[in-house]
Structures are given as structure tokens and as C-alpha cells.
C-alpha beads as a LAMMPS data file, in Angstrom:
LAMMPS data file: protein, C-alpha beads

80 atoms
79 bonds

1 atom types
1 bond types

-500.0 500.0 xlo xhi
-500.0 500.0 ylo yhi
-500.0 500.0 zlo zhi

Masses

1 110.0

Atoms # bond

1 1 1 0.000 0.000 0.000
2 1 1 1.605 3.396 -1.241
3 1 1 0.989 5.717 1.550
4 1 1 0.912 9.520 1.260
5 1 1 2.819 11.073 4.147
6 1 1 2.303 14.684 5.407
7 1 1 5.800 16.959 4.561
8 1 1 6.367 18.842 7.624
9 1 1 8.959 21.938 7.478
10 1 1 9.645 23.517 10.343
11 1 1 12.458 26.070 12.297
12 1 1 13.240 25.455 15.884
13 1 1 15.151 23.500 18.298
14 1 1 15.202 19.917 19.126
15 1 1 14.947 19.539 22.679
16 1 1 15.902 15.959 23.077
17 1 1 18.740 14.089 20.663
18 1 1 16.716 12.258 17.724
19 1 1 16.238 8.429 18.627
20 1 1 14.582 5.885 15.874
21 1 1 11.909 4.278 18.084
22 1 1 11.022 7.136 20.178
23 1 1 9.136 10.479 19.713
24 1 1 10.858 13.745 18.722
25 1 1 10.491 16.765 21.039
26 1 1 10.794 20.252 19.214
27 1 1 10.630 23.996 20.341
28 1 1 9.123 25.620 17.521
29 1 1 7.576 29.086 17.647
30 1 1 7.705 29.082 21.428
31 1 1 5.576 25.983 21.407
32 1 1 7.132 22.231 22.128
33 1 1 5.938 19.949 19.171
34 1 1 6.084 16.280 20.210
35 1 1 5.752 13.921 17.041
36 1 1 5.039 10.068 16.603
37 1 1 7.602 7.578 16.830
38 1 1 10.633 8.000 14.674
39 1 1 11.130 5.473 12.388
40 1 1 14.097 6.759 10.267
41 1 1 16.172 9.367 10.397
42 1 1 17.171 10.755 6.582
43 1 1 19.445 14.102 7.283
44 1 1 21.311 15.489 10.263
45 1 1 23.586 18.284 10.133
46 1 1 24.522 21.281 11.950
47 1 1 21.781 23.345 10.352
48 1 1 19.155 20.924 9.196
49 1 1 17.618 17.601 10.524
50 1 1 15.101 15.196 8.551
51 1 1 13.721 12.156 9.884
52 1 1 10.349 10.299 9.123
53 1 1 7.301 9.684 11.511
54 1 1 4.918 6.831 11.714
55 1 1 2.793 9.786 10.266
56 1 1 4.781 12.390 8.444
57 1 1 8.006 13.946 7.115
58 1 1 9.778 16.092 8.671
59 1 1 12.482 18.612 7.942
60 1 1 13.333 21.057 10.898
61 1 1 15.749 23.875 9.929
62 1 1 17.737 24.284 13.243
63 1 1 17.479 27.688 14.996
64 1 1 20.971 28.809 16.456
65 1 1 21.419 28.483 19.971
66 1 1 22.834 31.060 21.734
67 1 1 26.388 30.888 23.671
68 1 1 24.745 31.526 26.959
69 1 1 22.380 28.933 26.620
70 1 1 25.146 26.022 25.771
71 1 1 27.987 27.407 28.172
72 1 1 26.111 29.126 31.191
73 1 1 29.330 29.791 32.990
74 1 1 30.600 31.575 30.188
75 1 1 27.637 34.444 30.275
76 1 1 28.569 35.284 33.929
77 1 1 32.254 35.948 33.157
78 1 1 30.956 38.133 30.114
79 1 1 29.343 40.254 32.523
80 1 1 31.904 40.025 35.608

Bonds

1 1 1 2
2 1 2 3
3 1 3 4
4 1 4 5
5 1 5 6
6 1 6 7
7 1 7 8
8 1 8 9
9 1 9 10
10 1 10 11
11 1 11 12
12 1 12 13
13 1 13 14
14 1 14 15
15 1 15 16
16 1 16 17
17 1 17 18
18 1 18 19
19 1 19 20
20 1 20 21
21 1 21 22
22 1 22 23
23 1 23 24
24 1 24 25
25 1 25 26
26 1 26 27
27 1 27 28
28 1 28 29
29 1 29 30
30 1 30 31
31 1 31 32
32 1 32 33
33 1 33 34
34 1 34 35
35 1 35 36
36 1 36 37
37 1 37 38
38 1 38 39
39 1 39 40
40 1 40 41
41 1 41 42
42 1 42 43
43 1 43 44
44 1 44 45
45 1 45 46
46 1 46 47
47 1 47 48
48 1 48 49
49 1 49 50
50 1 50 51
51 1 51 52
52 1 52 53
53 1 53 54
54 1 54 55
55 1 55 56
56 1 56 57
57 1 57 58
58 1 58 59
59 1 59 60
60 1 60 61
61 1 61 62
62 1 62 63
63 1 63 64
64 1 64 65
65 1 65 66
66 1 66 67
67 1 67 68
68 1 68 69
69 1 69 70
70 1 70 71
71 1 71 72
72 1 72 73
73 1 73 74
74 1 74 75
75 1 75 76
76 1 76 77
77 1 77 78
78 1 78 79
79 1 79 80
């Protein structure tokens, strides 16, 4: 059976690293999208991850994260 899959394209973060097997958690738009289960994983690199869902297709353009937010320690000396 040749099933059409929704295309999803989206910008944001993903919150937890991308697991075949296990729902993906994205920060998008200041909302947390949780998808289905993973069941490949197509793309990742440092600005663009694509995976397919028991439901969809997805293709998440990574958001930069700020300095602060990966090295906390680092903001306070910035503004010692």
C-alpha cells in the first residue's frame, strides 16, 4: 500500500537528541511539538535535521542556539 505522508517543514530546536523508536520533542515558535515515533532518520547536520514519523516527514531547519544557553558559565564571566 503506497501511503501519502504529510511533509512537515519547520524552524526550531530539538529539545531531546533524535532516537529511531522514540518520539521527537521540538521547540518551535515558542511551542514544544512532540511527534510520533521515529522510524528513520534521513538528514542530520549542523543546520538541518530530517527524519520520518509513523505519520509524516519532517524537515526542521535548526534555529541557532545562543552561547549563553550552551555554556552558562561563560555568560557570567561576560558580565563580571
Amino acid at each position: 500500500m503506497n501511503e501519502m505522508k504529510k511533509i512537515i517543514y519547520l524552524q526550531g530546536t530539538l529539545l531531546m537528541p533524535l532516537t529511531v523508536g522514540s518520539c521527537a520533542y521540538i521547540s518551535h515558535g515558542g511551542q514544544v511539538v512532540r511527534t510520533s515515533r521515529v522510524v528513520a532518520i534521513r538528514e542530520i547536520s549542523s543546520q538541518r535535521v530530517g527524519f520520518e514519523t509513523l505519520n509524516s516527514h519532517y524537515c526542521v531547519e535548526l534555529s541557532p542556539v545562543p552561547l549563553s544557553a550552551v555554556m552558562p558559565a561563560y555568560s557570567r564571566c561576560a558580565a563580571a
